[in-house]
N, C-alpha and C positions, 0 to 999 in steps of 0.2 A: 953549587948546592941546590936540592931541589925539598923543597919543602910540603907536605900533604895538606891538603885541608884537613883530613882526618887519617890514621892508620888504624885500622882494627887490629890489624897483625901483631903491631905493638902488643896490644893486648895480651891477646891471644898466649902471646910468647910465655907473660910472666903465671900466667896461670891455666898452663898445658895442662900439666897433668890433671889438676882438679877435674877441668871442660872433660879431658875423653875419658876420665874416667866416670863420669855422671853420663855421660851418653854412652857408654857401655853397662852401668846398667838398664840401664833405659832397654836396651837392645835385647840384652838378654833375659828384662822379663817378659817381653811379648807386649808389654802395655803400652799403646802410644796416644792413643784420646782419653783425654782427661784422666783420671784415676790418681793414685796417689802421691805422682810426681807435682803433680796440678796444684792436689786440696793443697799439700804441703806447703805450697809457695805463697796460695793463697793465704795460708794462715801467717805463715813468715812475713807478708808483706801489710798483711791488714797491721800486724802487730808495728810495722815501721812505720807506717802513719797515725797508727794509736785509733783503727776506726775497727767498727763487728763485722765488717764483711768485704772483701773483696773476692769478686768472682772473675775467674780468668775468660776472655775471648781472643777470636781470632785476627783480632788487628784493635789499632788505635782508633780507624774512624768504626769499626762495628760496636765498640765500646760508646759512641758518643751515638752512633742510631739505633743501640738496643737501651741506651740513656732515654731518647724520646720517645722510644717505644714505652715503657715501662711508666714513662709521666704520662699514656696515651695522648703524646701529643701528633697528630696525623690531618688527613686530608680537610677533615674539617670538627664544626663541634657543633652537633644537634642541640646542646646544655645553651646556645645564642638562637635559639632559632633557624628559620629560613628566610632568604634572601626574597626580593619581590620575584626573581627568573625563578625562583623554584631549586636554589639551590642553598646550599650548606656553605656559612664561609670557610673558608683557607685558614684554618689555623697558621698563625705568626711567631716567629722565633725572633730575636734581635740578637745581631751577631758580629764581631769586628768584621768590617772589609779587607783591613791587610792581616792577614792570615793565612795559614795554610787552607787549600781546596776543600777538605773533608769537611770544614766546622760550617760549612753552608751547603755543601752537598748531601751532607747525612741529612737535611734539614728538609729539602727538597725531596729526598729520596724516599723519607715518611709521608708524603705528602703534603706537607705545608708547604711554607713560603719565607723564605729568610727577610730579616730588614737587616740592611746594614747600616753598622754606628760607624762614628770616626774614633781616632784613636788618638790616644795623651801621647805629643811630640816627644818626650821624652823618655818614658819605657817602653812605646809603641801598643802598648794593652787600650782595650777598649775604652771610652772614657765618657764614666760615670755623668756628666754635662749633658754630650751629644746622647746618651740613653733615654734622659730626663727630658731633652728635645723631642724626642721621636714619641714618648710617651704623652706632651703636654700639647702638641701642634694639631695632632688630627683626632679625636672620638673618634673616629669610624673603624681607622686600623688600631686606637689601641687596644676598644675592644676584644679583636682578633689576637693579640699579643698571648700566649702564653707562656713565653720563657726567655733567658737569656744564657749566653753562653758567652763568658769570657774565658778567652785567652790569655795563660800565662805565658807570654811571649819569649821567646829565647832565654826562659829560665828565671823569669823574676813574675811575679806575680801580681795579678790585676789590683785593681784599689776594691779588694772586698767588701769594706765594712761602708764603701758607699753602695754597691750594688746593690748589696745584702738591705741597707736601707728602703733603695729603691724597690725592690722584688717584694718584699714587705710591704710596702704602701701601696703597691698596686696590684698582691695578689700573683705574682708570679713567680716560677719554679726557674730553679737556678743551675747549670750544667757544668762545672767547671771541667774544659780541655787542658786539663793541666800535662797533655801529651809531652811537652817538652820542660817539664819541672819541675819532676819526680825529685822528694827532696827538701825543696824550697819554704821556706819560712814566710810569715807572716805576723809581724807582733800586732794581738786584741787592745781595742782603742782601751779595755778596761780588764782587768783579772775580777774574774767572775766569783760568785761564792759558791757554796755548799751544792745547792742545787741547779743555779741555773750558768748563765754563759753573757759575754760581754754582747753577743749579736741575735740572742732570745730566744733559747728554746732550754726545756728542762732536761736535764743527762737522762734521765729514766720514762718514758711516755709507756703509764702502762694501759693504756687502753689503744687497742687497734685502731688503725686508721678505717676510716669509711671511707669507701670507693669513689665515692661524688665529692670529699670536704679535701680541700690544699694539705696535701705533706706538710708535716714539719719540716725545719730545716735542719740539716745534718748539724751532730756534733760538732763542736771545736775542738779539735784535737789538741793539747798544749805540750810542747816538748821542747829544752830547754835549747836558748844560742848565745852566743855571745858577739858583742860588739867592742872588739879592741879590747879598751882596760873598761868598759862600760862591767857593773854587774848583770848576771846569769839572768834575761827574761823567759818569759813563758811565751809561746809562741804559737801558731796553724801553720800546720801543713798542707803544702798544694794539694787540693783534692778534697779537703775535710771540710770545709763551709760553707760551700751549696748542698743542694740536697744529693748531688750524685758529684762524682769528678773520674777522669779518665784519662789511663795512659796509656802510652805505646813505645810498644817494646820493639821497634824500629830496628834494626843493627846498627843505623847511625846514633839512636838516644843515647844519653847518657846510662841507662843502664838498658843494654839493649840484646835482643835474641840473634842465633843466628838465623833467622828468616823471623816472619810477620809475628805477633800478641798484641794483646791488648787485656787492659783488667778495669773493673768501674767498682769502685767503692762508695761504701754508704755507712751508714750507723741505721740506715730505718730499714728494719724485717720486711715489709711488706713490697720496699721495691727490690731488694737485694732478693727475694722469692721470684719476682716479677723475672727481673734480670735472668737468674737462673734458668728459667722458665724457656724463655726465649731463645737463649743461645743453645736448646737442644730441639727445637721445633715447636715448643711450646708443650713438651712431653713430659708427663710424669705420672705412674711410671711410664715405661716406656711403649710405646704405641697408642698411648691416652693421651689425647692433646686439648690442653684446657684454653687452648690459644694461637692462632698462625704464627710460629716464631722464625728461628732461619738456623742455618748450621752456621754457628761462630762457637767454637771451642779453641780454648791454648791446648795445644800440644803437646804432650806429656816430655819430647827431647826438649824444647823450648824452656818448659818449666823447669827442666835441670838442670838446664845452661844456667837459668835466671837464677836459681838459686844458689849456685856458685859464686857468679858475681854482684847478688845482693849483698853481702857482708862489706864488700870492697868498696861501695855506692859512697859513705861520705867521704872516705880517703881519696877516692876518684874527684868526688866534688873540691873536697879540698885544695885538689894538687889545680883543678881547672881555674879555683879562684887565685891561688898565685900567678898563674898565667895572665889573668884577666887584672890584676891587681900589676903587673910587672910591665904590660901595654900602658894603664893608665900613666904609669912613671914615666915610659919611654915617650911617647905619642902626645903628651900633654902639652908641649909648647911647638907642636907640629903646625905649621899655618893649615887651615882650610881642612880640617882633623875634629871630627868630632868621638869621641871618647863614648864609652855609654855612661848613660845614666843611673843610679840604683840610687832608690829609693831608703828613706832612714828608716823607715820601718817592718823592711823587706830584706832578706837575703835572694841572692844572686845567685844562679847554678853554674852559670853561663855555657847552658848547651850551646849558644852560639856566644861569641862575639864580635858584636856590631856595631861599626864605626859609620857615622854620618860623613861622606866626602861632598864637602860643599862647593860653588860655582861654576855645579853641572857637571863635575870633573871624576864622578863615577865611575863612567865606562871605560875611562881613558886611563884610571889607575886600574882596573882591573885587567886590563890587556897588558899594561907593563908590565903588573905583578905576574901574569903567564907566561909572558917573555923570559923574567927571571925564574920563573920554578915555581913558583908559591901560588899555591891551591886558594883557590876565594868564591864565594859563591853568594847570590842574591838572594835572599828569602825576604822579600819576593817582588818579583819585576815588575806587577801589576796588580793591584787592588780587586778583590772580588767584585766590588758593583760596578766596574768594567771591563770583567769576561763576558765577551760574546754569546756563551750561554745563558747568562743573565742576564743577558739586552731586553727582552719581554717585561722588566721589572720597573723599564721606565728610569734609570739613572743615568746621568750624563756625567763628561767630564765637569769637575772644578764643584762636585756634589760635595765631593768629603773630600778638600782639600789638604790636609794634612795625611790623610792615608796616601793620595796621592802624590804630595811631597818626596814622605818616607819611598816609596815605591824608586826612585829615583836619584835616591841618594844612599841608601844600606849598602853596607855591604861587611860581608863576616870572614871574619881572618882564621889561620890557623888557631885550635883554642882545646888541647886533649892534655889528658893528665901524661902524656909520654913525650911530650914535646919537651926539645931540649934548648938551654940557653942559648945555643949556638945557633939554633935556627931560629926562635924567637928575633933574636940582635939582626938576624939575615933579613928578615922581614921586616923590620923597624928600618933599616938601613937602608932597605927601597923603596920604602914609602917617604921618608927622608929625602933621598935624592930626587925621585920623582917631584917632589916639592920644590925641593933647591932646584933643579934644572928647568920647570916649570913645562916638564915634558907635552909635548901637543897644545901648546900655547901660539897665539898667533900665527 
Protein backbone atom coordinates (compact mmCIF):
# COMPACT_ATOMS: atom_id res chain seq x y z
CA UNK A 1 0.00 0.00 0.00
CA UNK A 2 1.37 3.33 -0.68
CA UNK A 3 -0.05 6.12 1.27
CA UNK A 4 0.05 10.28 0.11
CA UNK A 5 0.95 12.81 2.20
CA UNK A 6 -1.78 14.55 0.43
CA UNK A 7 -4.17 13.68 -2.78
CA UNK A 8 -5.77 16.70 -4.33
CA UNK A 9 -7.28 14.20 -6.90
CA UNK A 10 -9.28 12.79 -4.12
CA UNK A 11 -10.85 15.86 -4.21
CA UNK A 12 -11.22 16.99 -7.23
CA UNK A 13 -13.04 13.52 -7.87
CA UNK A 14 -16.00 14.32 -5.58
CA UNK A 15 -16.72 17.68 -6.70
CA UNK A 16 -16.01 17.51 -10.69
CA UNK A 17 -18.61 18.85 -11.96
CA UNK A 18 -19.17 21.77 -9.80
CA UNK A 19 -14.94 22.74 -10.35
CA UNK A 20 -15.33 22.74 -14.48
CA UNK A 21 -18.34 23.80 -14.48
CA UNK A 22 -17.24 27.34 -12.61
CA UNK A 23 -14.38 27.51 -14.85
CA UNK A 24 -16.33 27.19 -17.88
CA UNK A 25 -17.89 29.93 -16.97
CA UNK A 26 -15.24 31.75 -16.18
CA UNK A 27 -14.03 31.08 -19.80
CA UNK A 28 -16.86 31.91 -21.52
CA UNK A 29 -17.24 35.31 -20.05
CA UNK A 30 -13.92 36.68 -21.10
CA UNK A 31 -13.22 37.92 -17.57
CA UNK A 32 -10.17 36.63 -15.92
CA UNK A 33 -8.58 39.55 -13.48
CA UNK A 34 -10.55 40.36 -10.71
CA UNK A 35 -14.27 41.21 -11.75
CA UNK A 36 -17.06 39.60 -10.44
CA UNK A 37 -15.79 35.99 -9.91
CA UNK A 38 -13.45 37.89 -7.29
CA UNK A 39 -15.78 40.61 -5.57
CA UNK A 40 -18.14 37.52 -5.12
CA UNK A 41 -15.84 35.34 -3.19
CA UNK A 42 -14.69 38.26 -1.38
CA UNK A 43 -17.91 38.81 -0.02
CA UNK A 44 -18.57 35.05 0.52
CA UNK A 45 -15.52 34.72 2.53
CA UNK A 46 -15.48 38.11 4.43
CA UNK A 47 -19.06 36.84 5.46
CA UNK A 48 -17.21 33.26 6.93
CA UNK A 49 -15.09 35.07 9.13
CA UNK A 50 -18.00 37.57 10.10
CA UNK A 51 -15.22 40.52 9.03
CA UNK A 52 -16.19 44.02 6.31
CA UNK A 53 -13.67 43.37 3.97
CA UNK A 54 -11.74 40.95 2.40
CA UNK A 55 -9.82 41.79 -0.58
CA UNK A 56 -8.50 38.98 -2.83
CA UNK A 57 -4.53 38.93 -4.04
CA UNK A 58 -2.24 37.02 -5.80
CA UNK A 59 -0.64 34.74 -3.31
CA UNK A 60 -0.45 34.13 0.59
CA UNK A 61 2.93 35.83 1.06
CA UNK A 62 1.78 39.18 -1.15
CA UNK A 63 -1.09 39.19 1.27
CA UNK A 64 1.28 39.56 4.26
CA UNK A 65 3.68 42.29 2.13
CA UNK A 66 0.78 44.43 0.98
CA UNK A 67 -0.27 43.70 4.98
CA UNK A 68 2.91 45.87 5.73
CA UNK A 69 2.59 48.00 3.16
CA UNK A 70 -0.67 49.27 4.11
CA UNK A 71 0.57 49.60 8.08
CA UNK A 72 3.52 51.74 6.00
CA UNK A 73 5.66 49.73 7.69
CA UNK A 74 9.12 49.93 5.27
CA UNK A 75 12.74 50.72 5.03
CA UNK A 76 12.64 53.14 7.72
CA UNK A 77 10.59 55.82 9.94
CA UNK A 78 11.45 59.50 9.67
CA UNK A 79 8.39 59.87 12.78
CA UNK A 80 12.07 58.40 15.06
CA UNK A 81 14.31 60.68 13.64
CA UNK A 82 17.97 60.25 12.28
CA UNK A 83 20.55 58.21 13.15
CA UNK A 84 24.20 60.08 14.13
CA UNK A 85 25.43 58.41 10.15
CA UNK A 86 22.75 60.29 8.85
CA UNK A 87 20.41 57.77 8.38
CA UNK A 88 16.79 56.53 9.06
CA UNK A 89 16.39 53.41 11.21
CA UNK A 90 15.17 50.09 9.83
CA UNK A 91 11.89 49.77 10.83
CA UNK A 92 11.45 46.27 12.91
CA UNK A 93 8.82 43.44 12.66
CA UNK A 94 8.91 40.60 15.31
CA UNK A 95 8.30 37.28 13.75
CA UNK A 96 8.40 33.35 14.73
CA UNK A 97 11.64 31.74 13.61
CA UNK A 98 10.15 28.32 12.76
CA UNK A 99 7.86 29.32 10.17
CA UNK A 100 7.26 29.33 6.83
CA UNK A 101 10.00 31.57 4.57
CA UNK A 102 7.52 34.22 3.45
CA UNK A 103 6.46 35.60 7.15
CA UNK A 104 10.23 37.01 7.39
CA UNK A 105 10.84 37.58 3.88
CA UNK A 106 7.80 39.85 3.13
CA UNK A 107 9.34 41.73 6.03
CA UNK A 108 12.64 42.16 4.45
CA UNK A 109 11.38 42.63 1.14
CA UNK A 110 9.36 46.10 2.50
CA UNK A 111 12.36 47.12 3.66
CA UNK A 112 12.68 46.43 7.23
CA UNK A 113 14.23 44.09 9.35
CA UNK A 114 12.64 40.96 10.97
CA UNK A 115 13.35 39.95 14.86
CA UNK A 116 12.96 36.65 15.47
CA UNK A 117 10.92 35.13 18.55
CA UNK A 118 11.00 31.60 19.93
CA UNK A 119 8.20 29.49 19.89
CA UNK A 120 5.72 27.79 22.73
CA UNK A 121 7.02 23.91 22.59
CA UNK A 122 3.90 22.86 22.42
CA UNK A 123 1.62 24.36 19.58
CA UNK A 124 4.97 25.59 17.96
CA UNK A 125 3.23 29.44 17.59
CA UNK A 126 5.15 32.24 18.56
CA UNK A 127 5.42 32.70 22.29
CA UNK A 128 4.00 35.52 23.85
CA UNK A 129 7.27 35.28 26.85
CA UNK A 130 10.03 35.35 24.21
CA UNK A 131 8.07 38.72 22.58
CA UNK A 132 8.00 40.31 25.97
CA UNK A 133 11.79 39.38 25.96
CA UNK A 134 12.73 41.02 22.82
CA UNK A 135 10.66 43.99 23.81
CA UNK A 136 11.95 44.52 27.48
CA UNK A 137 15.99 43.77 26.88
CA UNK A 138 17.21 46.34 24.45
CA UNK A 139 15.45 50.41 24.14
CA UNK A 140 17.26 50.83 21.11
CA UNK A 141 15.68 47.99 18.84
CA UNK A 142 12.36 48.16 20.63
CA UNK A 143 12.02 51.60 19.54
CA UNK A 144 12.44 50.43 15.96
CA UNK A 145 9.73 47.57 16.46
CA UNK A 146 6.66 48.16 14.71
CA UNK A 147 4.71 45.16 14.40
CA UNK A 148 4.31 41.56 15.01
CA UNK A 149 3.14 38.68 13.07
CA UNK A 150 2.09 35.54 14.46
CA UNK A 151 1.76 32.51 13.06
CA UNK A 152 -1.08 30.23 13.41
CA UNK A 153 0.97 27.20 12.84
CA UNK A 154 -0.34 24.01 11.35
CA UNK A 155 -3.91 25.05 11.98
CA UNK A 156 -4.31 26.10 15.59
CA UNK A 157 -3.77 29.31 16.58
CA UNK A 158 -1.37 31.66 18.37
CA UNK A 159 -2.13 32.80 22.26
CA UNK A 160 -3.88 35.98 20.89
CA UNK A 161 -5.31 37.60 23.85
CA UNK A 162 -1.46 37.64 25.08
CA UNK A 163 -0.09 39.37 21.94
CA UNK A 164 -2.94 41.50 21.65
CA UNK A 165 -1.96 42.47 25.20
CA UNK A 166 1.37 42.97 24.35
CA UNK A 167 0.83 45.10 21.01
CA UNK A 168 -1.36 47.35 23.08
CA UNK A 169 1.09 48.27 25.68
CA UNK A 170 3.64 48.95 23.35
CA UNK A 171 1.90 50.64 20.57
CA UNK A 172 2.22 47.98 17.93
CA UNK A 173 0.23 46.71 14.91
CA UNK A 174 -0.54 43.15 14.57
CA UNK A 175 -0.49 40.77 11.31
CA UNK A 176 -2.06 37.69 11.73
CA UNK A 177 -0.42 34.66 8.95
CA UNK A 178 -3.23 32.88 9.50
CA UNK A 179 -2.10 31.19 5.90
CA UNK A 180 -2.55 27.78 7.27
CA UNK A 181 -5.91 28.26 9.40
CA UNK A 182 -8.56 29.30 7.53
CA UNK A 183 -11.29 28.42 9.88
CA UNK A 184 -9.81 28.05 13.23
CA UNK A 185 -11.27 29.26 16.43
CA UNK A 186 -10.29 31.08 19.27
CA UNK A 187 -12.49 31.35 22.49
CA UNK A 188 -12.46 35.51 24.11
CA UNK A 189 -10.88 35.48 27.64
CA UNK A 190 -14.47 37.40 28.14
CA UNK A 191 -17.97 37.81 26.06
CA UNK A 192 -17.92 41.21 25.48
CA UNK A 193 -21.10 43.66 25.59
CA UNK A 194 -23.23 45.91 23.61
CA UNK A 195 -20.50 47.95 22.38
CA UNK A 196 -17.37 46.94 22.99
CA UNK A 197 -15.11 43.43 22.82
CA UNK A 198 -13.21 41.29 25.34
CA UNK A 199 -9.64 42.53 23.63
CA UNK A 200 -10.73 46.53 23.33
CA UNK A 201 -11.91 48.25 20.74
CA UNK A 202 -15.62 49.51 19.88
CA UNK A 203 -17.79 47.39 16.78
CA UNK A 204 -18.62 50.88 15.31
CA UNK A 205 -15.34 53.68 15.13
CA UNK A 206 -16.98 56.48 13.35
CA UNK A 207 -14.49 58.70 13.06
CA UNK A 208 -11.60 58.07 10.40
CA UNK A 209 -8.51 57.23 11.27
CA UNK A 210 -5.54 59.93 11.04
CA UNK A 211 -2.80 58.97 8.99
CA UNK A 212 0.06 59.46 11.70
CA UNK A 213 -2.39 57.97 15.17
CA UNK A 214 -2.10 53.69 15.53
CA UNK A 215 -5.16 51.69 13.83
CA UNK A 216 -7.53 50.40 15.94
CA UNK A 217 -7.54 46.85 16.23
CA UNK A 218 -9.72 44.73 14.22
CA UNK A 219 -13.00 43.36 15.20
CA UNK A 220 -13.61 40.18 17.03
CA UNK A 221 -15.36 38.15 15.02
CA UNK A 222 -17.69 35.76 17.40
CA UNK A 223 -19.06 32.48 15.73
CA UNK A 224 -20.30 29.67 17.65
CA UNK A 225 -18.20 26.03 18.44
CA UNK A 226 -18.38 23.37 20.45
CA UNK A 227 -16.36 21.31 22.81
CA UNK A 228 -17.55 17.72 23.23
CA UNK A 229 -20.78 17.71 25.52
CA UNK A 230 -19.36 21.43 26.72
CA UNK A 231 -22.25 24.21 25.95
CA UNK A 232 -22.25 26.38 22.51
CA UNK A 233 -19.21 29.39 23.11
CA UNK A 234 -18.63 32.35 21.27
CA UNK A 235 -15.51 32.38 19.60
CA UNK A 236 -12.57 34.46 16.80
CA UNK A 237 -11.65 33.43 13.98
CA UNK A 238 -8.14 33.07 12.49
CA UNK A 239 -7.58 36.27 10.91
CA UNK A 240 -10.16 38.61 12.85
CA UNK A 241 -7.93 39.91 15.95
CA UNK A 242 -5.18 41.72 14.66
CA UNK A 243 -5.54 44.51 12.70
CA UNK A 244 -5.09 42.76 9.39
CA UNK A 245 -4.84 38.66 9.00
CA UNK A 246 -3.92 36.64 5.79
CA UNK A 247 -4.46 33.65 3.79
CA UNK A 248 -3.28 31.53 1.10
CA UNK A 249 -4.90 29.68 -1.13
CA UNK A 250 -1.96 27.36 -1.82
CA UNK A 251 -3.46 23.95 -3.66
CA UNK A 252 -2.01 22.26 -0.69
CA UNK A 253 -4.30 24.59 2.04
CA UNK A 254 -6.90 23.33 3.44
CA UNK A 255 -9.07 25.37 1.25
CA UNK A 256 -7.01 25.81 -1.51
CA UNK A 257 -6.87 27.15 -5.57
CA UNK A 258 -5.71 25.45 -8.40
CA UNK A 259 -2.60 27.62 -8.68
CA UNK A 260 -1.42 30.71 -6.25
CA UNK A 261 -4.22 33.46 -4.07
CA UNK A 262 -4.16 34.97 -1.42
CA UNK A 263 -6.84 37.44 0.49
CA UNK A 264 -6.24 39.86 3.82
CA UNK A 265 -9.07 40.89 5.90
CA UNK A 266 -9.84 43.62 8.02
CA UNK A 267 -12.97 45.39 9.63
CA UNK A 268 -11.00 48.91 9.28
CA UNK A 269 -11.98 50.95 5.84
CA UNK A 270 -8.98 52.69 5.78
CA UNK A 271 -6.62 49.92 5.46
CA UNK A 272 -8.91 47.58 3.58
CA UNK A 273 -8.78 51.10 0.83
CA UNK A 274 -5.02 50.94 1.39
CA UNK A 275 -4.87 47.07 0.54
CA UNK A 276 -7.12 47.61 -2.45
CA UNK A 277 -4.96 50.33 -3.54
CA UNK A 278 -1.98 48.50 -3.77
CA UNK A 279 -2.71 45.26 -5.26
CA UNK A 280 -3.68 47.29 -8.62
CA UNK A 281 -0.35 49.56 -8.62
CA UNK A 282 -1.72 51.93 -6.39
CA UNK A 283 -4.36 52.95 -9.05
CA UNK A 284 -7.67 54.33 -8.82
CA UNK A 285 -9.17 55.07 -11.21
CA UNK A 286 -7.23 53.50 -13.39
CA UNK A 287 -3.82 55.04 -14.60
CA UNK A 288 -4.17 57.59 -11.38
CA UNK A 289 -1.73 56.20 -8.98
CA UNK A 290 -2.18 57.56 -5.36
CA UNK A 291 0.71 55.26 -4.33
CA UNK A 292 3.70 52.72 -5.75
CA UNK A 293 1.69 49.61 -5.26
CA UNK A 294 2.46 46.09 -7.22
CA UNK A 295 0.27 43.82 -9.53
CA UNK A 296 -1.17 41.07 -6.97
CA UNK A 297 -4.69 40.25 -8.10
CA UNK A 298 -6.73 36.73 -7.41
CA UNK A 299 -7.69 35.58 -10.57
CA UNK A 300 -11.06 35.40 -11.56
CA UNK A 301 -10.68 30.99 -12.58
CA UNK A 302 -9.12 30.85 -8.87
CA UNK A 303 -12.02 32.64 -7.40
CA UNK A 304 -14.40 30.18 -8.83
CA UNK A 305 -12.66 27.27 -7.87
CA UNK A 306 -12.55 28.85 -4.30
CA UNK A 307 -16.01 29.48 -4.32
CA UNK A 308 -16.98 26.01 -5.07
CA UNK A 309 -15.07 24.67 -2.35
CA UNK A 310 -15.93 27.24 0.19
CA UNK A 311 -19.11 25.73 1.32
CA UNK A 312 -17.28 22.22 1.68
CA UNK A 313 -14.44 24.19 4.14
CA UNK A 314 -15.93 23.05 7.62
CA UNK A 315 -17.06 19.53 6.52
CA UNK A 316 -13.32 19.16 5.09
CA UNK A 317 -12.21 20.52 8.47
CA UNK A 318 -14.38 18.19 10.26
CA UNK A 319 -13.47 15.03 8.52
CA UNK A 320 -9.47 16.38 9.03
CA UNK A 321 -10.27 16.45 12.82
CA UNK A 322 -11.41 12.92 12.95
CA UNK A 323 -8.21 11.95 11.35
CA UNK A 324 -6.18 13.93 13.82
CA UNK A 325 -8.47 12.78 16.71
CA UNK A 326 -8.12 8.94 15.53
CA UNK A 327 -3.85 9.26 15.33
CA UNK A 328 -4.22 10.66 18.97
CA UNK A 329 -6.14 7.15 19.92
CA UNK A 330 -3.74 5.10 17.88
CA UNK A 331 -0.24 6.76 18.54
CA UNK A 332 -0.74 7.62 22.24
CA UNK A 333 1.03 4.77 23.94
CA UNK A 334 3.67 4.85 21.04
CA UNK A 335 7.17 4.97 22.94
CA UNK A 336 9.35 8.05 21.66
CA UNK A 337 5.73 9.60 19.80
CA UNK A 338 4.76 12.83 20.48
CA UNK A 339 1.04 13.59 19.60
CA UNK A 340 0.23 17.24 18.93
CA UNK A 341 -0.82 19.55 21.32
CA UNK A 342 -4.22 21.61 21.17
CA UNK A 343 -4.97 23.94 23.12
CA UNK A 344 -8.47 24.28 25.59
CA UNK A 345 -9.23 27.17 24.22
CA UNK A 346 -8.58 26.76 20.59
CA UNK A 347 -9.78 24.68 17.91
CA UNK A 348 -7.53 22.76 15.74
CA UNK A 349 -7.78 22.67 11.63
CA UNK A 350 -4.95 20.46 11.36
CA UNK A 351 -3.66 21.43 7.94
CA UNK A 352 -0.78 19.49 9.15
CA UNK A 353 -0.38 16.88 11.62
CA UNK A 354 2.66 16.92 13.49
CA UNK A 355 4.18 14.35 15.61
CA UNK A 356 7.26 15.18 17.81
CA UNK A 357 9.81 11.95 17.11
CA UNK A 358 12.04 11.98 20.01
CA UNK A 359 15.93 10.59 20.62
CA UNK A 360 17.02 12.30 17.56
CA UNK A 361 15.16 9.46 15.66
CA UNK A 362 13.32 11.82 13.01
CA UNK A 363 15.21 11.26 10.03
CA UNK A 364 15.37 7.65 10.59
CA UNK A 365 11.44 7.24 10.88
CA UNK A 366 11.07 9.38 8.00
CA UNK A 367 13.11 7.14 5.51
CA UNK A 368 11.27 3.97 6.86
CA UNK A 369 8.09 5.69 6.41
CA UNK A 370 9.43 6.08 2.42
CA UNK A 371 10.63 2.79 2.31
CA UNK A 372 6.91 1.75 3.10
CA UNK A 373 4.90 4.26 0.84
CA UNK A 374 3.88 6.79 3.30
CA UNK A 375 4.28 10.45 2.16
CA UNK A 376 5.74 12.68 5.51
CA UNK A 377 7.31 15.86 5.21
CA UNK A 378 9.22 18.39 7.50
CA UNK A 379 7.86 21.78 8.01
CA UNK A 380 10.46 22.89 8.72
CA UNK A 381 14.11 21.62 8.78
CA UNK A 382 15.65 24.81 9.81
CA UNK A 383 14.60 27.82 11.84
CA UNK A 384 14.50 31.23 10.02
CA UNK A 385 17.30 32.92 12.24
CA UNK A 386 19.53 30.38 10.71
CA UNK A 387 19.05 30.72 6.97
CA UNK A 388 22.12 31.91 5.55
CA UNK A 389 20.45 34.75 4.11
CA UNK A 390 19.98 35.99 7.50
CA UNK A 391 23.36 35.41 8.65
CA UNK A 392 23.93 39.46 8.58
CA UNK A 393 21.31 39.68 11.60
CA UNK A 394 23.85 38.34 13.95
CA UNK A 395 22.05 35.01 15.22
CA UNK A 396 23.75 32.10 16.25
CA UNK A 397 23.03 28.58 16.82
CA UNK A 398 21.37 27.67 20.49
CA UNK A 399 19.60 31.60 20.15
CA UNK A 400 16.16 30.24 20.06
CA UNK A 401 16.44 27.00 21.29
CA UNK A 402 13.23 25.58 21.16
CA UNK A 403 12.67 26.58 17.51
CA UNK A 404 15.68 24.80 17.04
CA UNK A 405 14.59 21.76 18.83
CA UNK A 406 11.14 21.60 17.04
CA UNK A 407 13.25 21.98 13.67
CA UNK A 408 14.64 18.57 14.34
CA UNK A 409 12.18 16.61 15.62
CA UNK A 410 8.50 17.54 13.46
CA UNK A 411 7.42 15.73 11.35
CA UNK A 412 3.69 15.68 9.56
CA UNK A 413 1.86 12.63 8.73
CA UNK A 414 -0.69 11.86 6.21
CA UNK A 415 -3.82 14.15 7.57
CA UNK A 416 -6.76 14.91 4.40
CA UNK A 417 -10.49 14.63 4.67
CA UNK A 418 -10.24 11.47 1.92
CA UNK A 419 -8.01 9.43 3.75
CA UNK A 420 -9.18 6.27 4.45
CA UNK A 421 -9.09 3.72 7.69
CA UNK A 422 -7.22 1.57 5.98
CA UNK A 423 -4.37 3.66 5.27
CA UNK A 424 -4.52 5.48 8.39
CA UNK A 425 -4.04 1.85 10.44
CA UNK A 426 -1.00 1.37 7.47
CA UNK A 427 0.55 4.15 8.84
CA UNK A 428 0.16 3.77 12.50
CA UNK A 429 1.33 0.09 11.96
CA UNK A 430 4.85 1.49 10.68
CA UNK A 431 5.38 3.68 12.95
CA UNK A 432 4.60 1.01 15.54
CA UNK A 433 7.02 -1.48 14.13
CA UNK A 434 9.70 1.01 13.57
CA UNK A 435 9.46 1.43 17.34
CA UNK A 436 9.07 -2.13 18.22
CA UNK A 437 12.05 -3.15 15.98
CA UNK A 438 13.99 -0.14 17.18
CA UNK A 439 14.84 0.34 13.41
CA UNK A 440 18.66 2.00 13.00
CA UNK A 441 19.45 1.51 16.46
CA UNK A 442 22.86 0.56 17.41
Amino acid sequence: MKVPLLDLARQYTVIKEEIDAAIQTVLISGHFILGTEVKAFEEELAKYCGVNHAIGVASGTDALLLSLRALGIGPGDSARGITRDGNIPRAKVIVPSFTFFATAGVVHNVGATPVFADIDPKTYNIDPADVRRILTTNHELRTNIKAIIPVHLYGQMADMDEIMSIAKEYELYVIEDAAQAIGATYLPCAIPGDETISRGRKVHNSEPNKPNEPLPRAITTKTPISRGNEPYELASKAGTIGHLGCFSFFPTKNLGAYGDGGMVITDDDELAWRVRLLRVHGAKPKYYHHMVGYNSRLDALQAAILRVKLPYLDEWTAARQRVAARYDELLQDVHGIETPYQAPDRTHIFHQYTIRVLEGRRDELRDFLKEKGIGTSIYYPLPLHLQECFKGLGYNEGALPVSERASQEVLSLPVFPELTVEEQDFVVRAISLFVEQGVGKG
